[in-house]
C-alpha positions as CSV (number, residue, x, y, z in Angstrom):
1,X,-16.9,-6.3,5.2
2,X,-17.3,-9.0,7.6
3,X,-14.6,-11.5,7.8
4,X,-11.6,-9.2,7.1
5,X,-8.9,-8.5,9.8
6,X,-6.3,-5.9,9.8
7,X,-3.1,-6.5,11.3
8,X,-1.5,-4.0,13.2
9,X,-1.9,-4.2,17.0
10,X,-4.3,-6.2,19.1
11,X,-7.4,-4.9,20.9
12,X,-7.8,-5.7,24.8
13,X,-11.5,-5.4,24.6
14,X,-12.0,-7.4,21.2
15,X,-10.1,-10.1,23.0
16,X,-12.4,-11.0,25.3
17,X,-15.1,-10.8,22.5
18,X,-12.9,-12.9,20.0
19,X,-12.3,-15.6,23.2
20,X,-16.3,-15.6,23.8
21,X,-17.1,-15.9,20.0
22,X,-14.4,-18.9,18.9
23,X,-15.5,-21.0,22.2
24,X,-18.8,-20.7,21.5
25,X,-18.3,-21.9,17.4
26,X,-15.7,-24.5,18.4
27,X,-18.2,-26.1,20.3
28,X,-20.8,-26.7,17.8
29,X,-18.1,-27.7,15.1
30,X,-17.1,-30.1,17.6
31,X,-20.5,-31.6,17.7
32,X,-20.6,-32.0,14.0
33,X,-17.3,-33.7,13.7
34,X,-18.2,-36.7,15.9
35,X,-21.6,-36.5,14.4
36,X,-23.3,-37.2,17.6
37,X,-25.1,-34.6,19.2
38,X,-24.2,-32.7,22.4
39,X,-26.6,-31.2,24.9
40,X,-24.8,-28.5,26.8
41,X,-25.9,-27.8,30.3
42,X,-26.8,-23.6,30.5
43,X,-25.5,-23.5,33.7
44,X,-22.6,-25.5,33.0
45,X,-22.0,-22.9,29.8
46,X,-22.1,-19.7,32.1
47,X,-19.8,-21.1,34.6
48,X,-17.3,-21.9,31.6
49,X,-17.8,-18.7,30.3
50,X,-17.2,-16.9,33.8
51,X,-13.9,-18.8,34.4
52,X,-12.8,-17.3,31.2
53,X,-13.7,-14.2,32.2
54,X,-11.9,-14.3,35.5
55,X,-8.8,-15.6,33.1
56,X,-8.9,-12.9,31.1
57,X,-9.2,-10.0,33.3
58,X,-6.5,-11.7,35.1
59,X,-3.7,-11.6,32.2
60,X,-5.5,-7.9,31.8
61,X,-4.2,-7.0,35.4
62,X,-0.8,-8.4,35.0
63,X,-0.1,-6.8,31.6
64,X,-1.6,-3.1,33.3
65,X,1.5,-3.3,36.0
66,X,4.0,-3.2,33.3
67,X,2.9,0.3,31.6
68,X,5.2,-0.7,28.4
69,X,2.7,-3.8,27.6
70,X,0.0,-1.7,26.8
71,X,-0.5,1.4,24.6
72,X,-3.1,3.8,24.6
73,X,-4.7,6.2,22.6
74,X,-4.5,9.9,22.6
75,X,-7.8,9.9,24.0
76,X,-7.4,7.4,26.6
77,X,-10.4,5.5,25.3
78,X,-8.5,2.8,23.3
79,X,-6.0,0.4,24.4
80,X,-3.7,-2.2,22.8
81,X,-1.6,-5.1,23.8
82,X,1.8,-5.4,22.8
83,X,1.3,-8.6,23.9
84,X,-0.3,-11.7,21.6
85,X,-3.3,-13.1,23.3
86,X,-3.3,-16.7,24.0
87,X,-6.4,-18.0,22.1
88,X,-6.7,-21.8,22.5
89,X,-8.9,-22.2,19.4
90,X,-8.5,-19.9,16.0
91,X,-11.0,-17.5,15.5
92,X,-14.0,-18.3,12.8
93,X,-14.0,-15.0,11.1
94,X,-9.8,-15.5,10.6
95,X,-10.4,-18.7,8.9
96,X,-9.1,-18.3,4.9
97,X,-12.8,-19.6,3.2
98,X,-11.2,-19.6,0.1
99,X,-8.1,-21.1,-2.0
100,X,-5.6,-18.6,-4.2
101,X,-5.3,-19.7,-7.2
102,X,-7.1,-19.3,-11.0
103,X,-11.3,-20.0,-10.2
104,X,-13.0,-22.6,-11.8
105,X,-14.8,-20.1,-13.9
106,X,-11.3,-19.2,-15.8
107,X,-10.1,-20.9,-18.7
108,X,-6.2,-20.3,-19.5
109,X,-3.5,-22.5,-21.6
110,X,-1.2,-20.0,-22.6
111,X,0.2,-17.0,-22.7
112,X,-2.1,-15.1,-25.1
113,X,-4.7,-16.5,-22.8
114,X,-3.5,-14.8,-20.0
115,X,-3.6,-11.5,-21.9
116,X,-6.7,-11.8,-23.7
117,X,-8.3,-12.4,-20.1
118,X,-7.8,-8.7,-19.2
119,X,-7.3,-7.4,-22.4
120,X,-11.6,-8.2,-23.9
121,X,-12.8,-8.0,-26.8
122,X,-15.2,-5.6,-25.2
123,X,-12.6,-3.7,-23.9
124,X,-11.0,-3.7,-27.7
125,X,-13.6,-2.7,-29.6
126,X,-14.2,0.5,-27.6
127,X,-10.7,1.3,-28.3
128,X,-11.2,0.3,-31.9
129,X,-14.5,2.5,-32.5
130,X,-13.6,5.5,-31.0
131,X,-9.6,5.4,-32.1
132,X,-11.3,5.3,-36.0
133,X,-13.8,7.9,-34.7
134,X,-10.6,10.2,-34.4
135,X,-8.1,9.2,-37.5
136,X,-11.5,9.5,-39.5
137,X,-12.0,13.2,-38.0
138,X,-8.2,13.7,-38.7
139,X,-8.5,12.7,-42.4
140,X,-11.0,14.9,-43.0
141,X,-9.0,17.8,-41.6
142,X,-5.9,16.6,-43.9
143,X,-3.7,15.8,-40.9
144,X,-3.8,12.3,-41.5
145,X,-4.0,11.5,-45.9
146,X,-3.6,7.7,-45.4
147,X,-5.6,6.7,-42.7
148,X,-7.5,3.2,-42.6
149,X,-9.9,2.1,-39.7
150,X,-7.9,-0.4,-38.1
151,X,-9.5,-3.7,-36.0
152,X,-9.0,-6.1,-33.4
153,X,-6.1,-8.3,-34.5
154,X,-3.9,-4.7,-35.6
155,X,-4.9,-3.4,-32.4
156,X,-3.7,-6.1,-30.6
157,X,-0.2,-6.0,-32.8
158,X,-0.4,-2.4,-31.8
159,X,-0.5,-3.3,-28.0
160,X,2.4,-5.6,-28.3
161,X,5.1,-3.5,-30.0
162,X,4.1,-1.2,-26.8
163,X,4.9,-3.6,-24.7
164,X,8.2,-4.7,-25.9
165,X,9.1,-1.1,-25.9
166,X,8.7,-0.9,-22.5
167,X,10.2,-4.4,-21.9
168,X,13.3,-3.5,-23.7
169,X,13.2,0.7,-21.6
170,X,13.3,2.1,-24.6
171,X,12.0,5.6,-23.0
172,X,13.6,8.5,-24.4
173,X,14.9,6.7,-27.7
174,X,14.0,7.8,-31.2
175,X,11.5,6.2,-32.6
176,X,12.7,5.7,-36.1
177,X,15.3,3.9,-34.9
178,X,13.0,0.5,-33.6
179,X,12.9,0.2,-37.8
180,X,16.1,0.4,-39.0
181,X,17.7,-2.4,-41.1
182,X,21.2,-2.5,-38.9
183,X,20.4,-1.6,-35.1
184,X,16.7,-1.4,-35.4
185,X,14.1,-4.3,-33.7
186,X,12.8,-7.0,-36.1
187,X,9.4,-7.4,-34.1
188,X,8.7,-3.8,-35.3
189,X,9.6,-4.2,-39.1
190,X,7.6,-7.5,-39.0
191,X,4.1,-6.4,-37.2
192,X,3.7,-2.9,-39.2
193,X,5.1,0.3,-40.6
194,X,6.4,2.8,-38.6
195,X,3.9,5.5,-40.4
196,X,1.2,3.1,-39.7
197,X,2.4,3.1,-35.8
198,X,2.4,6.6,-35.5
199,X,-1.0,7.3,-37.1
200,X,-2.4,4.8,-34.9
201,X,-0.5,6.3,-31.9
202,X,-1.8,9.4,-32.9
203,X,-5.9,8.6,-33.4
204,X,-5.1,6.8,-30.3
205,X,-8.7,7.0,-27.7
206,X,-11.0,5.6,-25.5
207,X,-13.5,7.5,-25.4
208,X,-16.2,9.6,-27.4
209,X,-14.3,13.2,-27.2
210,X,-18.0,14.5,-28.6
211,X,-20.2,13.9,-25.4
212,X,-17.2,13.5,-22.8
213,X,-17.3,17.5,-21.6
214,X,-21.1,16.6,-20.9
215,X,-20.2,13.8,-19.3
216,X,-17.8,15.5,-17.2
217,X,-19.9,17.6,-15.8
218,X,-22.5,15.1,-15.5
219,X,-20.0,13.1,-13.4
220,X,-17.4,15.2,-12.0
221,X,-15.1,12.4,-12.9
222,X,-11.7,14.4,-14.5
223,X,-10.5,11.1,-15.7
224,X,-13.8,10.5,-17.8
225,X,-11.5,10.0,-21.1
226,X,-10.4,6.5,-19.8
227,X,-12.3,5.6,-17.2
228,X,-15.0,3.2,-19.1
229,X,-11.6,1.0,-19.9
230,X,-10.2,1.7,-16.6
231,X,-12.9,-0.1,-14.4
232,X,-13.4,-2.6,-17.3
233,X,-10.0,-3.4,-16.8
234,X,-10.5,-3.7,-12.8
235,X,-13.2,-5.5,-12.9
236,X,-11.4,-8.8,-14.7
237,X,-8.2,-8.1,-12.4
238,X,-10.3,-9.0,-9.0
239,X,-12.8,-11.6,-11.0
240,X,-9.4,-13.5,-13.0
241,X,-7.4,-14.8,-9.8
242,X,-8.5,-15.3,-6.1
243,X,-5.9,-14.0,-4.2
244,X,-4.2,-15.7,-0.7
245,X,-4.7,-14.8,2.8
246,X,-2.6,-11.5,3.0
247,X,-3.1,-8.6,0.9
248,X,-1.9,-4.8,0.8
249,X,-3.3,-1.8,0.1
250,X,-1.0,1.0,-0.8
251,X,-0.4,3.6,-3.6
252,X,1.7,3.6,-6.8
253,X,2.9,6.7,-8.8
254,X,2.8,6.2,-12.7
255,X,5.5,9.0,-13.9
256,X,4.0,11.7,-15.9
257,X,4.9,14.8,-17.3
258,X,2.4,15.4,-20.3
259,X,-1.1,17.5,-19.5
260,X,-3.2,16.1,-17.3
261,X,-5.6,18.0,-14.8
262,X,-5.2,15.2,-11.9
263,X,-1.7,14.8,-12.0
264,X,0.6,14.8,-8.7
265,X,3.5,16.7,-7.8
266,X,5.8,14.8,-5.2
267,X,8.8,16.6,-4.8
268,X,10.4,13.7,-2.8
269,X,10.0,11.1,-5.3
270,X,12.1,10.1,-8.3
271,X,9.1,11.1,-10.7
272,X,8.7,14.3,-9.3
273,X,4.9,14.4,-11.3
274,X,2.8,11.2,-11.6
275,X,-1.0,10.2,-12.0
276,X,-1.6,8.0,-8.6
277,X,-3.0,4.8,-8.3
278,X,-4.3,3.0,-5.2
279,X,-3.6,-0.9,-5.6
280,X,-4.8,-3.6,-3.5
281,X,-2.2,-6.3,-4.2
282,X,-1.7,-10.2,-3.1
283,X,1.5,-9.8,-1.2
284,X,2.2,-14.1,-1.8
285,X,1.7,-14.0,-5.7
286,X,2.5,-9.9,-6.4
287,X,-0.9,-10.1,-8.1
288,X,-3.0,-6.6,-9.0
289,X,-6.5,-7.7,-7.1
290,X,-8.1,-4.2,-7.9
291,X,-6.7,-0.5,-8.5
292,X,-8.6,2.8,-8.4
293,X,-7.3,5.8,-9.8
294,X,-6.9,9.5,-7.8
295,X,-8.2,12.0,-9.7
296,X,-8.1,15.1,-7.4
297,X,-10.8,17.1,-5.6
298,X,-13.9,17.2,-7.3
299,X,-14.9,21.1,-7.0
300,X,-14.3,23.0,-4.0
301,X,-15.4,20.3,-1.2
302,X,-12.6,18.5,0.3
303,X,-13.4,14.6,0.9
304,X,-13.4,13.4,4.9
305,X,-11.8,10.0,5.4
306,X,-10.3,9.5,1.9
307,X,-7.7,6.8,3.2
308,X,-11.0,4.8,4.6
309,X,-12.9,5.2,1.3
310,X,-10.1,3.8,-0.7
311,X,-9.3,0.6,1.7
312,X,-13.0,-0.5,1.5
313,X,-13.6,0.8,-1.9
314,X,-10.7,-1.5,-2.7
315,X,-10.9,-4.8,-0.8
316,X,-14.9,-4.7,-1.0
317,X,-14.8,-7.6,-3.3
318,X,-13.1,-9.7,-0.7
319,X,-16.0,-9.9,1.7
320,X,-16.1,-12.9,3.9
321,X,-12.7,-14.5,2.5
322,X,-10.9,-13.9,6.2
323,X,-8.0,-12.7,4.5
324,X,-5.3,-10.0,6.2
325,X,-5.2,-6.6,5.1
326,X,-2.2,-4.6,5.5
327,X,-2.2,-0.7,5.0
328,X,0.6,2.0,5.6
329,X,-0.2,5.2,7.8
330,X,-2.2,7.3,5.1
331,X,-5.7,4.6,5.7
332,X,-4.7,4.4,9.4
333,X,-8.1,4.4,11.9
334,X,-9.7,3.3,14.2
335,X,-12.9,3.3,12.8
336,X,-11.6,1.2,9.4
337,X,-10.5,-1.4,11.7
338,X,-14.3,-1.7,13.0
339,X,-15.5,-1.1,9.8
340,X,-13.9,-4.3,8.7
């Protein structure tokens, strides 16, 4: 994780590290920008280095007379300057190595673009095989008389009367009235019928429900119904946009109320019960870098650390960009600020 910083608070022992390390880089890049070469003295270089020394411990000693410039740990083994350090030259591992924006190996022109970039065709037809999979199983057991195996492009129609429903908070309305003639939506009466919508609402899965109690146990993994589409859809979301220099890590609470082994009861939060997703998120272009979802405790073993495991699990693709990331109190410690 080298080349990551976090933000909060300032390290009086890293400082004198971080003052060592960019001296000793600036004055190579030096070198290279006047394309000469330099030949450094050793002795001259050790005498530099122990005037900066005697600098440092200096602005150490002033800031340890006023008690309120420094904070300590509960311990008494870590201390932190309330104060910014005076670096004359920026440190190499701060240094943004790459530019936000779309990657070269991303091709986008429009809209649809855009979507189909996280929405796959791989990620379709699994949705597509084992969706028919079910309204076949339901036709044979007479719950469903007119079911057809649907495809890619009604899929995709499928997806985007779901959408607009959300667009449009449509929660709690009936769903016959999106079709009427008077009051109802035209998009809806135009893409498909409203039986057709609800038998495909109904077959509705991502998964193979034959093999997925064996898999299950096999895994541990509660969320094993969705999770082949869940980390196909993660993967394009950190490989479709580079994100800038700052970058959070924090949780968000999708309200749910239907029946779900892994979902969250929050008595202090608007939707009381919620399946929980960690998000690392560019905090310049409110992008969705990578997301992980919380499925609960697997068995009787309580995990050690979890808000460390989720911050690296999370920001592991962004190894080496120099970037800031910024996390709230749950993934607070020490040791994932050394860690990274």
């Amino acid at each position: 994780m080298d080349g990551i910083r976090f933000a909060p608070g300032y390290s009086v022992e890293q400082t004198v590290e971080d003052l060592f390390r960019s001296s000793s880089d600036s004055e190579g890049s030096d070198a290279e920008d006047d394309g000469t070469e330099t030949q450094v003295d050793q002795s001259d270089e050790i005498c530099l280095h122990e005037l900066e020394e005697n600098d440092i411990l200096a602005e150490n000693d002033d800031s340890g007379e006023d008690e309120s410039a420094v904070l300590v740990s509960s311990g008494r083994d870590i201390a932190w300057s309330t104060k910014e350090p005076s670096i004359r030259r920026f440190p190499v591992r701060n240094i943004q190595r790459f530019s936000a924006g779309i990657p070269s190996t991303v091709s986008v022109s429009s809209a649809v673009d855009c979507c189909k970039q996280f929405i796959t065709n791989e990620l379709l037809d699994i949705i597509v095989q084992f969706t028919n999979q079910r309204g076949n199983e339901l036709k044979v057991s007479g719950k469903l008389v007119d079911w057809r195996d649907t495809d890619r492009c009604e899929l995709l129609s499928f997806l985007g009367l779901l959408i607009l429903y959300g667009v449009q908070k449509s929660r709690g309305k009936y769903i016959d009235e999106f079709w009427e003639f008077e009051y109802g939506t035209p998009p809806f009466r135009a893409t498909m019928s409203r039986r057709r919508y609800q038998d495909i609402l109904r077959s509705l899965r991502f998964d193979d429900r034959i093999t997925r109690l064996e898999r299950k146990e096999k895994t541990g993994n509660k969320a094993e119904a969705v999770q082949e589409i869940f980390d196909l859809f993660a993967v394009q979301s950190q490989t479709s946009f580079i994100p800038s220099s700052n970058v959070t890590v924090d949780e968000h609470l999708c309200v749910y109320r239907g029946r779900c082994s892994f979902n969250v009861y929050i008595p202090s939060k608007p939707g009381k019960y919620s399946i929980k997703i960690w998000c690392a998120v560019d905090c310049e272009h409110g992008y969705l870098t990578n997301l992980q979802m919380y499925t609960g405790r697997s068995g009787d073993v309580r995990e050690v650390n979890q808000g460390k495991r989720v911050v690296l699990d999370l920001v592991r693709h962004l190894a080496g960009s120099g970037g800031n990331i910024t996390t709230d109190n749950f993934s607070r410690a020490m040791t994932l600020a050394k860690n990274c």
